[in-house]
C-alpha positions in Angstrom: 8.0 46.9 -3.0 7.5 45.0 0.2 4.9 46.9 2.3 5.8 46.8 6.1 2.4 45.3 8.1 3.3 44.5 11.6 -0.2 43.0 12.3 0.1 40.9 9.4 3.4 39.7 9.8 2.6 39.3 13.7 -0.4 37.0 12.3 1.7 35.0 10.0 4.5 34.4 12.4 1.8 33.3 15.1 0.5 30.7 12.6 4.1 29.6 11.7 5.0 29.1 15.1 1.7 26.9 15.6 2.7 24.6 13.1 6.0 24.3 14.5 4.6 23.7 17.9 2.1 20.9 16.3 4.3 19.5 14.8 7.7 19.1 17.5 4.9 18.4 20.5 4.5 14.8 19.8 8.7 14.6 19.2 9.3 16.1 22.2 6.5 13.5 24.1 8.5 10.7 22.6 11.8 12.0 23.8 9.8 12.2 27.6 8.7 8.9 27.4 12.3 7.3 26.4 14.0 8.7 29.7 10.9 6.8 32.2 10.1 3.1 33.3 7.7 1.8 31.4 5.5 1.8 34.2 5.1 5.5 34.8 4.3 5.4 30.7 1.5 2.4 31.0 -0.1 4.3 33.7 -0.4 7.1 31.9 1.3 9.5 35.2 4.4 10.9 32.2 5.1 14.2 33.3 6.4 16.7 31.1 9.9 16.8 31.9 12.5 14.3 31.1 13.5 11.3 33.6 16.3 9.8 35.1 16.8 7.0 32.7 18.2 8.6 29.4 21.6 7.5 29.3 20.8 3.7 30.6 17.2 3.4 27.8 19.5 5.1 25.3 22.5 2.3 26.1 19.7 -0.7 26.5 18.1 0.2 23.2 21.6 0.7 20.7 23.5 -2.1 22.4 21.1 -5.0 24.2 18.0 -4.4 22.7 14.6 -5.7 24.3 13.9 -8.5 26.9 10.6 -9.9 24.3 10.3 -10.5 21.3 13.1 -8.4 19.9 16.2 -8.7 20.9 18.5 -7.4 17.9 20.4 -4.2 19.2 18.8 -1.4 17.6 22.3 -0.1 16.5 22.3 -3.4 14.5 18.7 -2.0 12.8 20.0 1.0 12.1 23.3 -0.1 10.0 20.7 -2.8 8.3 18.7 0.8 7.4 21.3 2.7 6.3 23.0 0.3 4.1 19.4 0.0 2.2 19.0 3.4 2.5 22.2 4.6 0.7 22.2 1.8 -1.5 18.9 2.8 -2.7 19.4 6.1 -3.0 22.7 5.7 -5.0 21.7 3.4 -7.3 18.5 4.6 -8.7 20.3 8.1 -9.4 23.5 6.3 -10.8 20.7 4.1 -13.3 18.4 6.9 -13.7 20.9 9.1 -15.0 22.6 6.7 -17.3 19.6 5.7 -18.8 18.5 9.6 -19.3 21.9 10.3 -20.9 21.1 7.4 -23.4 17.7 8.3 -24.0 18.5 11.9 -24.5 22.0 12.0 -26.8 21.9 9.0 -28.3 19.8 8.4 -31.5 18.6 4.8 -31.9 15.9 3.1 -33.0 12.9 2.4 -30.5 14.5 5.0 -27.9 11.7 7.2 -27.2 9.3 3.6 -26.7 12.1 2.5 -24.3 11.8 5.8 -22.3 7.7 5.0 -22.5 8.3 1.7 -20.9 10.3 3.2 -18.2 7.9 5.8 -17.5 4.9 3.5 -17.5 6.3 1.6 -14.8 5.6 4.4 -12.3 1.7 2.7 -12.2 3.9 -0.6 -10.8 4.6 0.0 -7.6 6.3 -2.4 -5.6 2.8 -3.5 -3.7 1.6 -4.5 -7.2 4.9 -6.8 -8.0 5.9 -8.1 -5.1 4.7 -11.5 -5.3 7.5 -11.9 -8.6 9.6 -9.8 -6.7 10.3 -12.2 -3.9 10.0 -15.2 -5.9 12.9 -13.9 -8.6 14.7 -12.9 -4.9 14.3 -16.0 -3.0 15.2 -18.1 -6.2 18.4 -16.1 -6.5 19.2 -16.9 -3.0 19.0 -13.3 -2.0 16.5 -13.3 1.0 18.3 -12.2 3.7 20.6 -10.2 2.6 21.2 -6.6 1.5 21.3 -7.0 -2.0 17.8 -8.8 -1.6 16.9 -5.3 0.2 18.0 -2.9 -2.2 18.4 -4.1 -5.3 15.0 -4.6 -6.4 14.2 -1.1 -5.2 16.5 0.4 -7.3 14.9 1.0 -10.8 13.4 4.9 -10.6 11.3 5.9 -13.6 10.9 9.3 -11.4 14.5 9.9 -11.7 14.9 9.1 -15.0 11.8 11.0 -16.0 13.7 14.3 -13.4 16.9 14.0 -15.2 15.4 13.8 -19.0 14.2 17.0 -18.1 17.0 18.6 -17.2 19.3 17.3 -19.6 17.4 18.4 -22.2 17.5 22.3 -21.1 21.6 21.6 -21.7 22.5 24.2 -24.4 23.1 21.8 -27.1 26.5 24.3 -27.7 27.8 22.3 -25.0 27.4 18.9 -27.2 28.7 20.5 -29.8 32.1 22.4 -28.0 32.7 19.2 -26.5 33.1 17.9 -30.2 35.0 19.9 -31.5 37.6 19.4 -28.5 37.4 15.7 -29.3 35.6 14.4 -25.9 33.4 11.2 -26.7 30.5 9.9 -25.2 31.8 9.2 -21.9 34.3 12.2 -21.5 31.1 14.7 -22.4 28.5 12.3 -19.4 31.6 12.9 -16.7 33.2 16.5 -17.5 29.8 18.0 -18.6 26.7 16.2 -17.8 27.2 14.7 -14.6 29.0 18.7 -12.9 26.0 20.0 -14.3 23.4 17.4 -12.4 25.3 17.7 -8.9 22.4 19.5 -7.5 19.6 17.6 -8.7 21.5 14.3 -7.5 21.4 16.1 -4.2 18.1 17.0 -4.3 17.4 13.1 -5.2 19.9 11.8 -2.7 17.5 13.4 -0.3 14.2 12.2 -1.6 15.4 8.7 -2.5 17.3 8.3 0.8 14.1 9.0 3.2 12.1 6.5 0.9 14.3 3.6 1.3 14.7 4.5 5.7 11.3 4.4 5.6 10.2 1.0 3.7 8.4 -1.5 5.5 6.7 -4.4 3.1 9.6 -5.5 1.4 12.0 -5.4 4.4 9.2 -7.2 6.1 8.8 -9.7 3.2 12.6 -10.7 2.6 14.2 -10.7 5.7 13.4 -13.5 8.6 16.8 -13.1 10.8 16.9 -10.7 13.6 20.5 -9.5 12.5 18.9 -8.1 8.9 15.8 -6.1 10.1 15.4 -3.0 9.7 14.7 -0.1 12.6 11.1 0.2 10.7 10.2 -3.4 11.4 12.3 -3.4 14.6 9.4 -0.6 15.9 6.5 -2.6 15.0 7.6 -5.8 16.4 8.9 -4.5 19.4 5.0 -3.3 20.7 3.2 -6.7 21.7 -0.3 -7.3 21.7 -0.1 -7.1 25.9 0.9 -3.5 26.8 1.8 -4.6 30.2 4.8 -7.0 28.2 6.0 -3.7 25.6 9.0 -2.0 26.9 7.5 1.2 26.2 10.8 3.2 26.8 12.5 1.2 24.4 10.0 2.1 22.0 10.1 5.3 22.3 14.0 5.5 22.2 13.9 3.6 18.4 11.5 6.0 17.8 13.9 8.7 18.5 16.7 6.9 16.7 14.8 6.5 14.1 14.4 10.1 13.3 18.2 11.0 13.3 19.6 10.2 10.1 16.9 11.5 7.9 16.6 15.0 9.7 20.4 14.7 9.8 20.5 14.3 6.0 17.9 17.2 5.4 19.7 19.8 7.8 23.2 18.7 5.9 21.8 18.8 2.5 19.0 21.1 2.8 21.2 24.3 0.4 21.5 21.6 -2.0 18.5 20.0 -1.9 16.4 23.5 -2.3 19.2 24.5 -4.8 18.6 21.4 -7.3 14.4 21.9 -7.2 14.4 25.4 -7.9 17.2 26.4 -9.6 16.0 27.4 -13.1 19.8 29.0 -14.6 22.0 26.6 -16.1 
C-alpha cells in the first residue's frame, strides 16, 4: 500500500526539480552564449536571454567552421563521430555476442580459460596499450582513417561478460526443442538467441554508442588531418591559449552539437534501454 504524504512527496519533487535545474542551467548557458559575439561572452556582459546570432553561429559552425586554428566544418566532425561511434557500438555487440554464444553452447577444450582471458582484459584499458596500439595501426597503414578509429576499440570483455550472463538463464528446453526440429548451430544463434538478446543489444547500443562519441586519446593519437577529427577534439582545439583569439560562440555552438546525438539516442532508445537492464522474465 502506497501511503499518500503530500509533504513528503512536495519534498521529494522539490529535490527532483533541483537536480533538474542543476543540471539543464549550465546547458541552457551554453545555448545563450552560442547566439552572442564573442565579445559580449569575453567581457563577461551575457545576459540571460538568447541573441540575435543563432541562425548565422549555428550556419558558421556546421558549414565554415572557425577563422583559427580550426577550420574543419563542424558537420564534417560530427559524421567523423558518428561513423566511430556506430561502428563501435556495433561491432563490440556483434563480437561480444558471438564469442558468448561459443563460450556458452559449445563444449571445447580450454573454453572456460578463453572466456578468462577475455575477461582479464577489462584491467587493459586502452590508456595502458596504446603505445602497441598505434604502432600495430600506423604499421597497417590505418592512421587516418576510420578503421584506425574504430577497430581497435572494438573488443568488449563487458559485453561478452553481459551476454554470458544472459544466455545462460536461456531455458536449456530451448537448446533442446531446437534439436529436435533439426535447427543447427547457426539456425538456433539467429531464430533463438539473437530475438531473445534484442533488448540487451539495445541497452548496449546505448552504453557502447556514448563511449565511442565521447573518446578523446585515441582520436587524438591517430588522426592528424583536419577532415578526420572528431567533434571531441574539434572542442578542445578550437579554444586557444589567447581568449581574445577563441571564437567563443563557436565554441559554444559544438558544444551544443555535440550533445544531440547522444541525448537523441537515449530519448529514442530509452523503453529499450531500461527494458534490457531490468528485465528479469525471459
Amino acid at each position: 500500500m502506497v501511503e499518500n504524504r503530500p509533504l513528503a512527496n512536495f519534498i521529494a519533487h522539490a529535490i527532483l526539480w533541483l537536480g533538474i535545474a542543476i543540471v539543464v542551467f549550465p546547458v541552457y548557458l551554453t545555448f545563450i552564449a552560442s547566439t552572442h559575439d564573442a565579445t559580449v561572452i569575453a567581457n563577461g556582459e551575457m545576459p540571460l536571454t538568447p541573441g540575435p546570432n543563432f541562425f548565422k553561429t549555428y550556419y558558421q559552425t556546421l558549414f565554415v567552421g572557425t577563422s583559427g586554428t580550426v577550420r574543419t566544418p563542424v558537420g564534417m566532425m560530427m559524421i567523423n563521430s558518428l561513423i566511430m561511434a556506430l561502428s563501435i557500438a556495433v561491432g563490440k555487440i556483434a563480437i561480444s555476442i558471438i564469442s558468448s554464444f561459443a563460450v556458452v553452447y559449445f563444449r571445447f577444450p580450454l573454453r572456460m580459460a578463453f572466456f578468462w582471458l577475455i575477461f582479464i582484459t577489462l584491467m587493459l584499458p586502452v590508456e595502458v596499450r596504446i603505445y602497441p596500439t598505434y604502432a600495430i595501426v600506423a604499421d597497417l597503414g590505418l592512421l587516418d582513417t576510420y578503421a584506425g578509429l574504430s577497430v581497435p576499440l572494438i573488443a568488449s570483455a563487458t559485453a561478452t561478460l553481459f551476454f554470458r550472463q544472459f544466455f545462460l538463464t536461456i531455458p536449456d528446453e530451448l537448446v533442446e526443442a531446437s534439436k529436435i526440429d533439426g535447427a543447427g548451430p547457426l539456425r538456433f544463434f539467429w531464430d533463438t538467441v539473437v530475438p531473445l538478446s534484442r533488448t540487451n543489444m539495445a541497452a548496449l547500443f546505448v552504453i557502447l554508442f556514448i563511449y565511442g562519441w565521447n573518446q578523446y586519446l585515441w582520436p587524438l593519437l591517430i588522426t592528424t588531418s583536419g577532415d578526420m577529427q572528431t567533434i571531441v577534439i574539434g572542442i578542445k582545439k578550437m579554444i586557444t591559449t589567447a581568449d581574445a583569439l577563441t571564437e567563443w560562440q563557436i565554441v559554444m555552438a559544438t558544444a551544443m552539437l555535440a550533445m544531440l546525438p547522444p541525448v537523441t539516442v537515449i530519448v529514442l532508445m530509452q523503453r529499450w534501454f531500461v527494458k534490457g537492464l531490468v528485465e528479469t522474465e525471459k
